[in-house]
Steps between C-alpha positions, in 0.01 A plus 500: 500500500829590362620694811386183717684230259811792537498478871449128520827439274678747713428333787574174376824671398544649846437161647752264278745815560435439912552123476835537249628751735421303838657162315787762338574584916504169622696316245782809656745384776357661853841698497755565289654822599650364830388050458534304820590149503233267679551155561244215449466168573241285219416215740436152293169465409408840519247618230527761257232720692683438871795618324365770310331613928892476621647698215238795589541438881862509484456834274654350191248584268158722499247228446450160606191479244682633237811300534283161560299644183841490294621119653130384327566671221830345438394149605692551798372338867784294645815657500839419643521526902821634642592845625518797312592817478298787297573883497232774508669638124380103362165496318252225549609323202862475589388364837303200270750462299754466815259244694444321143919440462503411866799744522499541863762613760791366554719486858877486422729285727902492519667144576838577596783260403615265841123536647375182667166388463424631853605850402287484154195418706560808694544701244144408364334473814602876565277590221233735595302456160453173424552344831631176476490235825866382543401137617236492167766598267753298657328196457368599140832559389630077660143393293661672214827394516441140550413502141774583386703254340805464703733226646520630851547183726399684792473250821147607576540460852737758539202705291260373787742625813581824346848439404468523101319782407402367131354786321856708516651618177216540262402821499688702219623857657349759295230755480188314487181735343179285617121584504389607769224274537740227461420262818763267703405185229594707201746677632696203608411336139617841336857484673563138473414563144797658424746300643351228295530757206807678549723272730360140428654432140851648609544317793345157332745534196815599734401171692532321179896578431561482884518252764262677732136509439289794402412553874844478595630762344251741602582439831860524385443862357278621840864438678649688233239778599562529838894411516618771224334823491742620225383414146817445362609218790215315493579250180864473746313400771287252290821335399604440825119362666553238142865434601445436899172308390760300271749390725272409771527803713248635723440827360524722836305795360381807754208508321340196556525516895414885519160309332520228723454765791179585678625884481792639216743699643825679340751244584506122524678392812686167599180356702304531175656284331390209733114563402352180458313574186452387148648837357781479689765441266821503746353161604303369227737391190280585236248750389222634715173380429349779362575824344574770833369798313385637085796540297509738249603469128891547560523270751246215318794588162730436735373170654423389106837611352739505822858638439770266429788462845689300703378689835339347740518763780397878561468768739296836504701802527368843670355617157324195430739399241677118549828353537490179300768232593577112361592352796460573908848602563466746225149628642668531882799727340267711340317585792831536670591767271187660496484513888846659527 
């Protein structure tokens, strides 16, 4: 009887042993000696035992049971959709406690000061994961900035033709770290965001010691952007788009009719300057409509706290440096000089 109560206990023993070891083994990563990354996309809705079938299908972890057995055990059934990415050296319970913090992916994506909105759009619709629809996002991003609180007195049929591209301007250049299951809605609602968190406040306060309004002068500081590529010109060349807007004078900036173009090319030539368009300021005497492109943070200082000058005239030289001038005949000599 003894012997038989002996054996039972030993293989109760032998059993529990079994069952620690097989929960020991797959509570382990799969790999940890040379981990692979997998990526994983946790549709909405899905439930904690479809997720715990892709995990093991995708070979992120040993057991679908087991891993579904842990979610119940933590309470855990809906977590947060989005894509993710595990490594074979992650246990089961840093996966959980991944999905439960919804700390998923994340694409990165580089604005470049000067872009247009056309050329942001690109850059997103290039994207091979997430893929964004260009006309989607385009029109999530007008939807978003339509909201904003701005004075833009925009002649809406110009909007309707074509002429007026309104959106232009907003998007901050930086590097932008999204989600990746960020869609066109949210991220059009993500970047607006920050213009109306970042840019916003400056530009409404500047409009409140100035005679331009808060739109105004962001269009003022995307000239700035594209007319001086030189950081240390650019409050210069602000002080003389305020002094030409001063006396009246159109403000006859490249710029504005290289935007005003169908196509950019490297030079602005003589025929033009007789573009029959809104941006064209050689013909219109005030500012253009819009913004023409995103100005960075130099050029926005520079718009909001402009250099004090008399000049009211400049020319690029070869290096991309200017030749600032306070009156024409000055600004013909100069060239003169430079040409000889």
């Amino acid at each position: 009887m003894k012997l038989k109560k002996a054996a039972f206990i030993f293989l109760i023993f032998i059993i529990i042993l079994s069952f620690s070891l097989r929960v020991y083994s797959l509570m382990q990563p799969i790999n940890e000696v040379e981990p692979v990354d997998i990526m994983v996309e946790i549709e909405k809705g899905m439930s904690g035992r479809a997720i715990a079938n892709l995990l093991e299908e995708e070979g992120a972890i040993k057991s679908a049971t087991f891993f579904y057995l842990l979610l119940r055990l933590q309470d855990l059934n809906n977590l947060q959709a989005g894509y993710y990415r595990f490594s074979t050296s992650d246990s089961p319970q840093a996966i959980i406690e991944k999905l439960k913090q919804g700390d998923e992916e994340k694409f990165k994506v580089t604005i470049p000061e000067g872009f247009t909105l056309e050329e942001i759009l690109n850059r997103f619709e290039g994207l091979v994961i997430p893929e964004y629809d260009k006309e989607l996002l385009r029109t999530a991003i007008n939807e978003e900035i339509s909201k904003l609180e701005l004075e833009k007195n925009i002649n809406q049929a110009q909007i309707e033709s074509g002429l007026i591209v309104e959106p232009e301007g907003i998007i901050i250049p930086t590097t932008y770290n999204f989600p990746m299951s960020f869609e066109e809605p949210a991220l059009a609602e993500s970047l607006v965001d920050y213009f109306r968190e970042q840019r916003l406040p400056l530009l409404k306060e500047a409009a409140a010691e100035s005679d331009y309004s808060a739109y105004e002068i962001l269009i003022i500081a995307s000239l700035i952007e594209e007319e001086g590529k030189i950081g240390e010109e650019k409050k210069t060349i602000a002080s003389v788009i305020y002094n030409r807007l001063a006396e009246g004078m159109p403000l006859q900036l490249d710029a504005t009719v290289q935007y005003a173009r169908a196509e950019r090319t490297e030079r602005v030539l003589y025929a033009d300057l007789e573009i029959d368009s809104p941006y064209n300021t050689y013909k219109i005497n005030k500012l253009p409509p819009t913004p023409i492109a995103s100005p960075g943070d130099l050029a926005l200082e520079a718009a909001v706290n402009p250099a004090e000058s008399d000049y009211l005239f400049y020319f690029a030289k070869e290096d991309g440096s200017h030749v600032f001038t306070k009156s024409y005949q000055e600004h013909l000599k100069k060239q003169r000089e430079l040409a000889n």
